[in-house]
N, C-alpha and C positions, 0 to 999 in steps of 0.2 A: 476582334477584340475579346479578350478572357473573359470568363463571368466574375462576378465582383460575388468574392469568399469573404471578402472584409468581417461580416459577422458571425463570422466563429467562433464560438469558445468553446472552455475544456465543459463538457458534462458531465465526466466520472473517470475514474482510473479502476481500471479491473483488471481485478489478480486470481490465478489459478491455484487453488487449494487443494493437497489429500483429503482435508478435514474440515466440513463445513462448520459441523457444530465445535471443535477446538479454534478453529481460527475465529468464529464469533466471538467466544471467548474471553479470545486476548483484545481484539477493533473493540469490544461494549468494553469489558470490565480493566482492561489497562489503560485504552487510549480514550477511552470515552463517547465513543459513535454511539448513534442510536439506531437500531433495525425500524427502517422504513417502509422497507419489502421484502417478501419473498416469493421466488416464482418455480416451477419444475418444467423444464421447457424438452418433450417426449417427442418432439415433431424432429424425426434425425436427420429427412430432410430439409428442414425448416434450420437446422442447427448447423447441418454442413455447408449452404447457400451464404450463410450466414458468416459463419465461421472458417471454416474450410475442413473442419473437422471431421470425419467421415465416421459414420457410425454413430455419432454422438448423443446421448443425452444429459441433461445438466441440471442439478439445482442448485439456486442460487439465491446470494442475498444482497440487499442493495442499504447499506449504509452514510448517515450524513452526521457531520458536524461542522453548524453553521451549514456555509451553502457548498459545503467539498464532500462528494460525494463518492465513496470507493463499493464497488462491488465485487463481491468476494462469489468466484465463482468454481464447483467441484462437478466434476464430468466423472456422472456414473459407467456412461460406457463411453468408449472413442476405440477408435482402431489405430495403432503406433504410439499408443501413450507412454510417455517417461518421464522419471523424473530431471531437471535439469542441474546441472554444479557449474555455475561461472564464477568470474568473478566481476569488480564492478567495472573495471576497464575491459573485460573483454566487449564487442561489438554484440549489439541489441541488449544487453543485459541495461537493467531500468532500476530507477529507485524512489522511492515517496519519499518530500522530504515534510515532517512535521515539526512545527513550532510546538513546543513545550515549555511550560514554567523552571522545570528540575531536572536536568537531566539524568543526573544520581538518582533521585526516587524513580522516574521512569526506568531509568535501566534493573534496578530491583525492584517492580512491580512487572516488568516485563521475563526475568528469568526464569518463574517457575511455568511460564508458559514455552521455554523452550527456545526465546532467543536471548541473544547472547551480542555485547558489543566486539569489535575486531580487536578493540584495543582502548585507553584512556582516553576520555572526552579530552578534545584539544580547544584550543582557545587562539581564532583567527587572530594573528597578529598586524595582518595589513588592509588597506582595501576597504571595500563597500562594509564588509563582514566585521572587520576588529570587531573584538570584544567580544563575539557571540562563541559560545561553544558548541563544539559538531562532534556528531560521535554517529558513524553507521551500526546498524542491529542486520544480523540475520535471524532469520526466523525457520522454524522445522519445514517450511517450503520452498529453502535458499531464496524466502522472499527479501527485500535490501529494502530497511528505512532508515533516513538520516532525520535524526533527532538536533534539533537547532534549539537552542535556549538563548532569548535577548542578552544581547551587551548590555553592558552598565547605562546608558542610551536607551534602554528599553526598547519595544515594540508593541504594535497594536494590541491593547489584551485582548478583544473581543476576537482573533485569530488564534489564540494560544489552546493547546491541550490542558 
């Protein structure tokens, strides 16, 4: 008989940064997280076990609003590091999506940090979604977040950015 996973949940979404102190930045001062932690993790075996990352070292920082939690993490050393260019349908490529009030003010509070929408916030016309507006962002680490603003219907405020 399997073991019983039943109680899983998500504990954080963590993303790979060039820029630890730029990409705070934008997570505190555009979207509103708050730094909960930070840590410098110099054990490269401990990072590679871990990771799979060979050579590695990392500092990082661990972010929360409300109870969702993103860690923003930048590898001072690793051995094959590159930067990545997908797109959002390619295979493995990921994306955060966050609830927001405005999507408009978000998108210009977010561009002098460097990302940038693919195109005009659209507005779900069927489905679970009508009403709400979606608009994906990239970010200067081809990081993808999809910005969601309630339909006319609303949504939970205490979830919103």
């Amino acid at each position: 008989m399997p073991e019983d996973v039943s109680g899983i949940a998500v504990h954080h979404f963590g993303i790979t940064v060039s820029s630890l102190k730029t990409s705070l930045n934008f997570w505190i001062n555009v979207l509103g997280f708050e730094l909960i932690g930070r840590d410098v993790l110099e054990d490269r075996d401990f990072v590679c076990d871990v990771t799979g990352v060979r050579d590695g070292s990392i500092e990082l920082a661990m972010l929360a609003k409300g109870p969702h939690i993103v860690e923003l993490l930048e590898y001072k050393t690793a051995l094959g590091r590159k930067a990545l260019a997908f797109q959002a349908c390619d295979s493995g490529a990921s994306h955060i999506g966050l609830m927001v009030r405005d999507v408009d003010a978000t998108l210009r509070m977010a561009a002098p940090y460097g990302w940038s929408a693919f195109g005009a916030p659209q507005v779900v016309a069927n489905g679970h979604w009508a009403g709400r507006r979606v608009v994906y962002l990239k970010g200067p680490d081809n990081v993808l977040i999809e910005l969601v603003e309630p339909g006319p219907e609303g949504e939970r405020r205490d979830i919103m950015l």
